[in-house]
FIKOL-955220 format. One record per atom (N, C-alpha, C, O, CB): residue in one letter; x, y, z. Coordinates in steps of 0.05 Angstrom, whole numbers, plus 5000, padded with zeros to 4 digits. Glycine has a CB too. Layout:
! FIKOL-955220
AXYZ;...
END
This chain:
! FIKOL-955220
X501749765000;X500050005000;X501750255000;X503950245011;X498150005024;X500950474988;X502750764986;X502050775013;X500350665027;X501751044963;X504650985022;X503351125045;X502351405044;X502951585028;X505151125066;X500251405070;X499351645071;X501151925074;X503151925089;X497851625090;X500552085062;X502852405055;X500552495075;X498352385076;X503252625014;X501252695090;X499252935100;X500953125095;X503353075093;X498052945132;X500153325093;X500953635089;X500153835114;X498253995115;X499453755062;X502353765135;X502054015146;X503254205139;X505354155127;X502254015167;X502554475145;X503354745145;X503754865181;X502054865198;X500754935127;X506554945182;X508154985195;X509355305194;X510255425175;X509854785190;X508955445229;X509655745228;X507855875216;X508656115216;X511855815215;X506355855208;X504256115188;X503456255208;X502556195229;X501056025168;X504356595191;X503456795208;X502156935191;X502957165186;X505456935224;X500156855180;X498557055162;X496756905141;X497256655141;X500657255144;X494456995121;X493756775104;X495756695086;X497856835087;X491356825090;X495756555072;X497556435063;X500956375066;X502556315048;X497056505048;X501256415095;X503056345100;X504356025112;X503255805114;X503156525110;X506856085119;X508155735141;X508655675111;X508255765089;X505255425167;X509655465127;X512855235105;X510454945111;X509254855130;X518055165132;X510754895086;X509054655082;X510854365089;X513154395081;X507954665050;X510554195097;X511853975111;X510153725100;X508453625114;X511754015145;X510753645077;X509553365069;X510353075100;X512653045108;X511653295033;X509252985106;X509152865136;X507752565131;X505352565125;X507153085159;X509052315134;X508452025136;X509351995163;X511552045172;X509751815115;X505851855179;X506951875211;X507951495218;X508651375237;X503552015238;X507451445193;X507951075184;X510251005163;X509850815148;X504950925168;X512351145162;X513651045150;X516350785149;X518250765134;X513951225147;X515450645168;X515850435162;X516250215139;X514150115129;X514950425172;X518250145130;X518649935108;X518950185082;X519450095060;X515449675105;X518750415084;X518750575063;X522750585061;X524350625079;X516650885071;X523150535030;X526550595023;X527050885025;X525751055036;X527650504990;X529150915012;X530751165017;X529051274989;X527851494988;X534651145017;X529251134973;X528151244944;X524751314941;X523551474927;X528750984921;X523951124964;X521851224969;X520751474983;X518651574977;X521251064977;X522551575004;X522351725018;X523252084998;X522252295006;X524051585043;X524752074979;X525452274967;X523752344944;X523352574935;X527852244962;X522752104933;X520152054908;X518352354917;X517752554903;X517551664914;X517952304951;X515352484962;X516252754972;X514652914981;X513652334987;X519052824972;X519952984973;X520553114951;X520953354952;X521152954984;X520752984925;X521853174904;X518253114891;X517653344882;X525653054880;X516352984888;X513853044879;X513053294896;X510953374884;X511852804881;X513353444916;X511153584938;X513853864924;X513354104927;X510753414988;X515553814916;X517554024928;X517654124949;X517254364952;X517654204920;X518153984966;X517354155008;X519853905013;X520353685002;X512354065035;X520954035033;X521953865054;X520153705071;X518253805082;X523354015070;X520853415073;X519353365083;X519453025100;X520452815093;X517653445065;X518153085121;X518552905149;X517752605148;X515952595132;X516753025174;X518252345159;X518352125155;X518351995185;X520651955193;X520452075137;X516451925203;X516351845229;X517051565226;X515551435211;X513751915243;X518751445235;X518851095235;X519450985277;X519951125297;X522950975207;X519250795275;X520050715308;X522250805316;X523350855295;X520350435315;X523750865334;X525350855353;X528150715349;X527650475347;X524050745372;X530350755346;X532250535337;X532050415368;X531750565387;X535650645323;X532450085372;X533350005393;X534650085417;X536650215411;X534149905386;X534150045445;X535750185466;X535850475456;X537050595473;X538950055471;X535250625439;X535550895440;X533451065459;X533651315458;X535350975413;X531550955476;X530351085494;X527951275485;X526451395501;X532351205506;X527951285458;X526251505443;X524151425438;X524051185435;X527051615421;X521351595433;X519551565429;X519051345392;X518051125386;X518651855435;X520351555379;X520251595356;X522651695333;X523951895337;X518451715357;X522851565315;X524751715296;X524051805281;X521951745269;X526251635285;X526052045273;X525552195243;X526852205229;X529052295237;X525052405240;X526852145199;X527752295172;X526752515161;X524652615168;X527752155153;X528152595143;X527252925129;X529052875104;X531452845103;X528353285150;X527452885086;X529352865061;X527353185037;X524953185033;X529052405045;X528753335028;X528653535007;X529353384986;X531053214983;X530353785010;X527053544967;X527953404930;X531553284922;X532253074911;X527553764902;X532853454929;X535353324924;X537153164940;X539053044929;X536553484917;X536853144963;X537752924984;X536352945009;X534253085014;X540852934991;X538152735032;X537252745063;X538852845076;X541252805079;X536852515076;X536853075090;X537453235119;X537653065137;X536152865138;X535353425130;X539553115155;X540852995184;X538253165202;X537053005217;X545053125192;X537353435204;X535953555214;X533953755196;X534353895176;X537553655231;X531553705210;X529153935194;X526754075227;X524953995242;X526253645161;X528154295223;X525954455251;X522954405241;X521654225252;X526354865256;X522254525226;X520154545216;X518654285214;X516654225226;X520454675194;X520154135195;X518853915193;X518153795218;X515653795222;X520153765178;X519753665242;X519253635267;X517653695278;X516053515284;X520453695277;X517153885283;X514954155294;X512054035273;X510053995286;X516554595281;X511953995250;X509953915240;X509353525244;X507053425245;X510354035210;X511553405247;X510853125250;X509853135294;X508353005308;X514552885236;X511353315298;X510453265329;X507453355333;X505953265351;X512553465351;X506553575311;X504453665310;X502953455307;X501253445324;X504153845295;X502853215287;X500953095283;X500952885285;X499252735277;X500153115267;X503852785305;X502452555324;X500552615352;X499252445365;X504952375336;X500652845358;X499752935379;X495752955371;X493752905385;X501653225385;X496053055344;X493553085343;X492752835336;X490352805340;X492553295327;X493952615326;X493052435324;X492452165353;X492151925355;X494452395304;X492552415371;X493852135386;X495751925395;X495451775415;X493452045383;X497751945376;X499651755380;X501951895401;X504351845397;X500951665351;X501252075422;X503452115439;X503452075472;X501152125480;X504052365432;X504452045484;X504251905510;X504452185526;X506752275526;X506751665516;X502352325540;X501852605541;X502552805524;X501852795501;X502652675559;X504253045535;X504453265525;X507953345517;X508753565512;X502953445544;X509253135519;X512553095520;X512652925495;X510752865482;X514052915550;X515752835489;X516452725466;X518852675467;X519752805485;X515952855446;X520852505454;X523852425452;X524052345415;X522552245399;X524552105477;X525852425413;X525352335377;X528552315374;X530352465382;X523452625350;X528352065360;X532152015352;X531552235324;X529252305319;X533651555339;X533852325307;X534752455292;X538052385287;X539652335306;X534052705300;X538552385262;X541952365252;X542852555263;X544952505274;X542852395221;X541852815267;X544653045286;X543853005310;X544453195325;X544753435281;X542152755324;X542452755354;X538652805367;X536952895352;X544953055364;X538252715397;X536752675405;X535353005405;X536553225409;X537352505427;X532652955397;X530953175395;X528453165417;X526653005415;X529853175365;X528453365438;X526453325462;X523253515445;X523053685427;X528153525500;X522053445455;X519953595436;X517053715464;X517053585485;X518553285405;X515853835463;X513553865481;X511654065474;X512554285468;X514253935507;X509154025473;X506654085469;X505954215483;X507254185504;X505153945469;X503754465485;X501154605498;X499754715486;X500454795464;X501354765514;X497354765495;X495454905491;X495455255496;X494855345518;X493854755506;X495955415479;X496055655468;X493955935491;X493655885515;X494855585435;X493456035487;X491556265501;X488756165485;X486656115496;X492756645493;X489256155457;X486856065446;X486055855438;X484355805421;X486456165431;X488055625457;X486655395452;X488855245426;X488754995430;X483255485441;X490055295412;X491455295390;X494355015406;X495555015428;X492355705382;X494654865388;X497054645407;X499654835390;X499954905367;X496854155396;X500854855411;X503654985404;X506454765412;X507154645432;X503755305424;X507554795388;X509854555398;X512654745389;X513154925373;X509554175376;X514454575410;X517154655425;X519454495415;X519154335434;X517054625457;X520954415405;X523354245405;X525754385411;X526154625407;X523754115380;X527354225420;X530154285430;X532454305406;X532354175385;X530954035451;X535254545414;X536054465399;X539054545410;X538854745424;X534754535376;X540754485410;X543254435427;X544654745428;X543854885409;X545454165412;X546354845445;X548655025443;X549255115415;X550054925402;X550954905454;X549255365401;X549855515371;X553355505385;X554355555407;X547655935363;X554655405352;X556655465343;X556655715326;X555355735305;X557455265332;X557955885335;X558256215313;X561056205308;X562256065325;X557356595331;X562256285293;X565656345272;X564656545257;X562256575252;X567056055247;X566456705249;X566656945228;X567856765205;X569456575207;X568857245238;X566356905176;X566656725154;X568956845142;X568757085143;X564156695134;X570456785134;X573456905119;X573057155104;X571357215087;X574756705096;X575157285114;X574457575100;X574257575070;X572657695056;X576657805107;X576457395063;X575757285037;X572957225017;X573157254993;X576657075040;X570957165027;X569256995025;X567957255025;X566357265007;X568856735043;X568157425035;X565057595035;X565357815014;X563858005019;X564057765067;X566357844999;X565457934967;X563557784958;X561157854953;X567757904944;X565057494954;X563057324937;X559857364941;X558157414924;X563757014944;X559457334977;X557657334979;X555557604977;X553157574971;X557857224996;X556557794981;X554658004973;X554458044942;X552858214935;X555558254985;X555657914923;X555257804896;X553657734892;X552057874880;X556357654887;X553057414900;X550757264898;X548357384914;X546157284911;X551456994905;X548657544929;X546457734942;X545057884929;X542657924934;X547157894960;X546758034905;X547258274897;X547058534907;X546358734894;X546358284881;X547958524938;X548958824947;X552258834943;X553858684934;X548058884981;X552359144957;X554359124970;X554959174997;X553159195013;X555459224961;X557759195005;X558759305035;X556759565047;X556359605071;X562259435032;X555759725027;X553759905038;X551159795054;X550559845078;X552760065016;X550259675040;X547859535051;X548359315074;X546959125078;X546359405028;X550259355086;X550859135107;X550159285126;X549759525122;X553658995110;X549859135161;X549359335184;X552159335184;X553659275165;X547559255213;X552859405206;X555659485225;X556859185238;X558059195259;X554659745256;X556358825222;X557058625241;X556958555225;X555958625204;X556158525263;X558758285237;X561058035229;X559157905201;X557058035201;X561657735262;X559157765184;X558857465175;X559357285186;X561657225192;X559757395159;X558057195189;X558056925208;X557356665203;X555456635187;X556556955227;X558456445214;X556856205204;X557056155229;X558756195247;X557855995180;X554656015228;X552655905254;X550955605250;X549655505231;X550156155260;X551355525277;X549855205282;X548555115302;X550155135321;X551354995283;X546655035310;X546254835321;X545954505310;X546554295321;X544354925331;X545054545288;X545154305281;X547454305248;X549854275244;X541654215279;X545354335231;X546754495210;X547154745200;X545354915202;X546454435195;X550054805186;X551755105187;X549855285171;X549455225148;X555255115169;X548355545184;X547955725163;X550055935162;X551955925178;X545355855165;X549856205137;X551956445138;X549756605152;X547556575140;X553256585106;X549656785175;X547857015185;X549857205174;X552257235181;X546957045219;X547757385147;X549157545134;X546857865146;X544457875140;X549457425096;X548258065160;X547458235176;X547458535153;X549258675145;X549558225205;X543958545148;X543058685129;X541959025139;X540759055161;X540858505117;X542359175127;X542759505147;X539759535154;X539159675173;X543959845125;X537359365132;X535359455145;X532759315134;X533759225113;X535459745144;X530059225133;X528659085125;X527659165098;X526059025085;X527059055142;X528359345091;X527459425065;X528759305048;X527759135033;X527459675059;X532259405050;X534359285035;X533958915036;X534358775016;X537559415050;X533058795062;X532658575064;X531058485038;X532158355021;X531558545089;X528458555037;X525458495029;X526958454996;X526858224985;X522458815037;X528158684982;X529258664954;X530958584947;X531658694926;X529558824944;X532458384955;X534058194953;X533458104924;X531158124915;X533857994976;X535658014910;X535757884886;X537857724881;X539457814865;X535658044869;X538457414892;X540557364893;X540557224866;X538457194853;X541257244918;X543757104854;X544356984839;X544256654844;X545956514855;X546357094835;X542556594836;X541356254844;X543056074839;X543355884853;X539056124828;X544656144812;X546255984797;X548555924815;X549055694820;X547056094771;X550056144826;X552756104850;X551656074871;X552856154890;X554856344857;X549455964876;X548355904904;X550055754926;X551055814948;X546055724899;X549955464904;X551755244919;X554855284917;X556355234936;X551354934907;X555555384895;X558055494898;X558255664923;X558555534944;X558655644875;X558155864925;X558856034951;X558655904974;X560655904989;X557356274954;X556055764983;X555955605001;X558155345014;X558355285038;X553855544994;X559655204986;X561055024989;X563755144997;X565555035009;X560954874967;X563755354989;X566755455003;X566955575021;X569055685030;X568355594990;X563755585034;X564455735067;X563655535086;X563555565111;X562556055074;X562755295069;X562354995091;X560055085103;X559755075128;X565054905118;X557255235077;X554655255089;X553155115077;X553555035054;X553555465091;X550755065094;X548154995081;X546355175069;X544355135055;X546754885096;X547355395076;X544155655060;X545355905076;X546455885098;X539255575074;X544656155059;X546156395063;X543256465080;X541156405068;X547356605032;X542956575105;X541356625123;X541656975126;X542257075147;X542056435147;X541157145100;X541257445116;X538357545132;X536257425132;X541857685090;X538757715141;X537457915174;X537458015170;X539158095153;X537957995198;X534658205184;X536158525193;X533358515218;X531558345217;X536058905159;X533458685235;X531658755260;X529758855256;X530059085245;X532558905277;X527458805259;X525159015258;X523959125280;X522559325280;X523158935245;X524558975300;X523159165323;X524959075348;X524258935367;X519459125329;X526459135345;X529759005366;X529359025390;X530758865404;X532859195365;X527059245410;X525959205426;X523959015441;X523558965465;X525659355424;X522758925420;X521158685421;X522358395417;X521358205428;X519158725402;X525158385398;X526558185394;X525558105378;X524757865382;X527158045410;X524858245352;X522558155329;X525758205312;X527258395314;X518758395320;X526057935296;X527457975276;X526257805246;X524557625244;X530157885287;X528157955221;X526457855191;X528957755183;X531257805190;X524858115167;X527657555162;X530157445154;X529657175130;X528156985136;X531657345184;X530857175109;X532157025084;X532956775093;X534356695112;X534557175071;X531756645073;X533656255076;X533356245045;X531256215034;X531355865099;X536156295030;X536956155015;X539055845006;X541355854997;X537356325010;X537755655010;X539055435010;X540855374997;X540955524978;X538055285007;X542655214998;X544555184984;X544654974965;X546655024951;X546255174998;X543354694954;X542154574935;X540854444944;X541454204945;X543254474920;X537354574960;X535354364967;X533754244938;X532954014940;X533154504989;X533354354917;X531354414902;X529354634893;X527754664874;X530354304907;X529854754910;X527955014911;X529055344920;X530355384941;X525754924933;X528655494908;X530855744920;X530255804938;X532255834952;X531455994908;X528155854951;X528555974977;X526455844999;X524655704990;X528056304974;X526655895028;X525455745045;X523055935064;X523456125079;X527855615061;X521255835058;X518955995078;X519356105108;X519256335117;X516655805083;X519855885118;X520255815145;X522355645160;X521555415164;X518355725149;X524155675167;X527355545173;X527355415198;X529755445202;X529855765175;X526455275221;X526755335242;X530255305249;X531355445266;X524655175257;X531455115236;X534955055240;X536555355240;X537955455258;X536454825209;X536055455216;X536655725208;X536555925237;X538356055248;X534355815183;X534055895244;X532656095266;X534356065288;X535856235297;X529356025275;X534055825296;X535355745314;X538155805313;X538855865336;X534855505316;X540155815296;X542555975295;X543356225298;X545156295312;X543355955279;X541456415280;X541056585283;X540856685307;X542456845315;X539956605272;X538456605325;X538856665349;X541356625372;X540856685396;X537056585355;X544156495364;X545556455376;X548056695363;X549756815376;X545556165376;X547556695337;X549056955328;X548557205336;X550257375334;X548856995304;X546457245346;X544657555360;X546257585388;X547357795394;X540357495368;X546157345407;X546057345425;X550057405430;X551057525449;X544157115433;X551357275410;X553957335407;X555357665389;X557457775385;X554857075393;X553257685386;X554157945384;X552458125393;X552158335381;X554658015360;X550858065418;X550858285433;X546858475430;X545658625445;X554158485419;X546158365406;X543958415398;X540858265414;X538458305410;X544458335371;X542058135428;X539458025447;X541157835466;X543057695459;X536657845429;X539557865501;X540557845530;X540257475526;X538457365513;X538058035560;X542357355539;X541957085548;X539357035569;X539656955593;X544756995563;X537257075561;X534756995579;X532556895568;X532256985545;X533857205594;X530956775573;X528156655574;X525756805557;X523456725555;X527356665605;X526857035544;X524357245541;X525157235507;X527157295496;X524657615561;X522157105495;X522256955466;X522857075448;X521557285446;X520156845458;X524557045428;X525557185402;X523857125385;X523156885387;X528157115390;X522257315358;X519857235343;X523057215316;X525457265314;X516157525339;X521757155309;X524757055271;X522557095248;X521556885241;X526356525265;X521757265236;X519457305215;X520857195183;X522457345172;X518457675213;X520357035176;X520956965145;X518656915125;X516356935134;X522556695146;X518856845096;X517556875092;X516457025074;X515756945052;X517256875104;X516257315084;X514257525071;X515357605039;X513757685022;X514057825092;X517357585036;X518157725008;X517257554987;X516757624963;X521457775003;X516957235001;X515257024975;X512457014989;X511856774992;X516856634969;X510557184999;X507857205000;X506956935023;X504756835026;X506457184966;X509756855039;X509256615055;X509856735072;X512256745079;X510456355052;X507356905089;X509156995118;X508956805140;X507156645146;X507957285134;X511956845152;X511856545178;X513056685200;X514756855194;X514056195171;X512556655222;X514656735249;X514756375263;X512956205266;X512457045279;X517456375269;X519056185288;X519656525310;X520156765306;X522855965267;X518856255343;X519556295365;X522156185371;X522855975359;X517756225379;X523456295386;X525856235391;X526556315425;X526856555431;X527556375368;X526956045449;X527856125472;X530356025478;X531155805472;X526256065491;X531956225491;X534456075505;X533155865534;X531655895554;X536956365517;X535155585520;X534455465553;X537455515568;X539555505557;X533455035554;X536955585599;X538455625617;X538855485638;X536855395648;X538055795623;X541455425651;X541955295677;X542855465691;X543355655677;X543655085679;X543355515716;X544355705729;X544955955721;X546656075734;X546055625738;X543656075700;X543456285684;X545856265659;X547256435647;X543656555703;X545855965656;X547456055628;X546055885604;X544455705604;X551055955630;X546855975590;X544455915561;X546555555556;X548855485557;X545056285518;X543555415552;X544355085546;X543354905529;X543354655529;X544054925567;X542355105508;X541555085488;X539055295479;X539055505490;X541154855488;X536555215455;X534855395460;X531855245459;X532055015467;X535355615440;X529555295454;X527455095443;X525755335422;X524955565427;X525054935474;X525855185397;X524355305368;X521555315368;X520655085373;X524955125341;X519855455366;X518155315369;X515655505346;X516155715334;X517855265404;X513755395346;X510255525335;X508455275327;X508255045335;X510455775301;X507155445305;X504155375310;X504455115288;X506655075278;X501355675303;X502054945279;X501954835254;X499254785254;X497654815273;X503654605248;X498454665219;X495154595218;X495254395191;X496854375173;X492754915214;X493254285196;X492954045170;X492254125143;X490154255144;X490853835175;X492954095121;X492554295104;X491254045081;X489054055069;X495754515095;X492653905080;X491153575067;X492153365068;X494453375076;X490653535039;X491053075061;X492652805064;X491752725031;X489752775017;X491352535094;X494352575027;X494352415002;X494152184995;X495052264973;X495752424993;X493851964991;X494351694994;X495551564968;X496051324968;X492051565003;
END
């Protein structure tokens, strides 16, 4: 029997917004070839729930494979498969454990102000490096700005799971008209050891509202609605340079809007004795259709 596809939509902050997440909560016995068939038919990244590897203690596992290969990690997608085992029932309260290739993913559920299930996943300590001084011509190339249109900070490449570039843009306008060169995409990316050029800029820095670009580096598709991996770096690049406090009080990440897909990712630092120990990604999702 095929398996069932559902289509959730993930992050939408507006009509027609969120990152669509093609989602099998049975993928079991499904191949590798199988699993990318439904990723490069949907063009979406998209999520693959199977059991638990042995002794791994986890609820559940995940794959994520995009039209042109498999992701080790997908926020979004997660966030949409946790979404709909939950609504389906298949979860043992309001918590979660999920194996993943870049490592154990904690996940947790609630119920919203309006009722709305909002889900959380974990995601480890951000690696930040400044990208070679070298390297950043190219990239405002394939951007097509220049050094003018930059703010006053580093290039950076950043991780929690996988590397984005946080390329620091003077302001949301300059953001919004972006026109990059598609063709040197993966090129530029391969020589700064990224997955997708991630530029920023602040929109309401008091609120910790930031906007921001995911251009991938060869998913299939040029650009990304909704990032949560991205986000999640990003917010570790902010916090290293000084642009938002190591605390508890939620970062909004708006993407999205320049392709008519507006999305916000939440973003918290988790803390131990007041030091940041990773963060948890998090928003909304909804069922948008199933396929069979």
């Amino acid at each position: 029997m095929s398996p069932t596809v559902q289509l959730v939509n993930v992050f939408a902050a507006g009509p027609g917004g969120g990152n669509p997440a093609p989602t099998v909560v049975d993928a079991a016995g499904m191949s590798d070839a199988d699993m990318q068939d439904i990723a490069r038919s949907s063009g979406h990244e998209s999520g693959f729930v199977l059991p638990a590897p042995e002794g791994s203690g986890c609820d559940y596992a995940l794959r994520f494979w995009v039209p042109n290969h498999e992701m080790s990690m997908c926020g979004h997608a997660t966030v949409g498969a946790v979404w709909l085992l939950d609504s389906l029932g298949k979860l043992d309260g309001d918590s979660a454990s999920l194996w993943t290739k870049s490592g154990v993913v904690d996940a947790r559920i609630a119920d919203s102000a309006t009722g709305e299930r909002l889900v959380e996943i974990t995601q480890p300590p951000g690696r930040v490096e400044p990208v070679p001084d070298d390297a950043v011509p190219e990239i405002l190339s394939v951007l097509g700005i220049t050094a003018a249109d930059l703010a006053p900070l580093p290039i950076q490449n950043a991780a929690t799971s996988r590397v984005k570039t946080l390329v620091p843009i003077a302001n949301v306008d300059v953001l919004d008209t972006l026109g990059p060169d598609f063709t040197r995409m993966e090129q530029v990316n391969d020589r700064i050891g990224s997955t997708g050029l991630y530029p920023y800029a602040p929109s309401d820095r008091d609120n910790q509202v930031f906007d921001a670009r995911q251009f991938p580096r060869s998913s299939g598709y040029p650009e990304d609605a909704a990032t949560g991996i991205a986000a999640a770096a990003l917010s570790f690049g902010l916090l290293a340079n000084g642009l938002v406090e190591p605390t508890d009080r939620p970062l909004r990440i708006r993407q999205g809007r320049a392709m008519g897909r507006p999305s916000a990712i939440s973003v918290r630092f988790a803390l131990a004795d007041s030091q940041v120990t990773g963060c948890w990604l998090g928003g909304s999702a909804f069922l948008e259709a199933a396929d069979s």
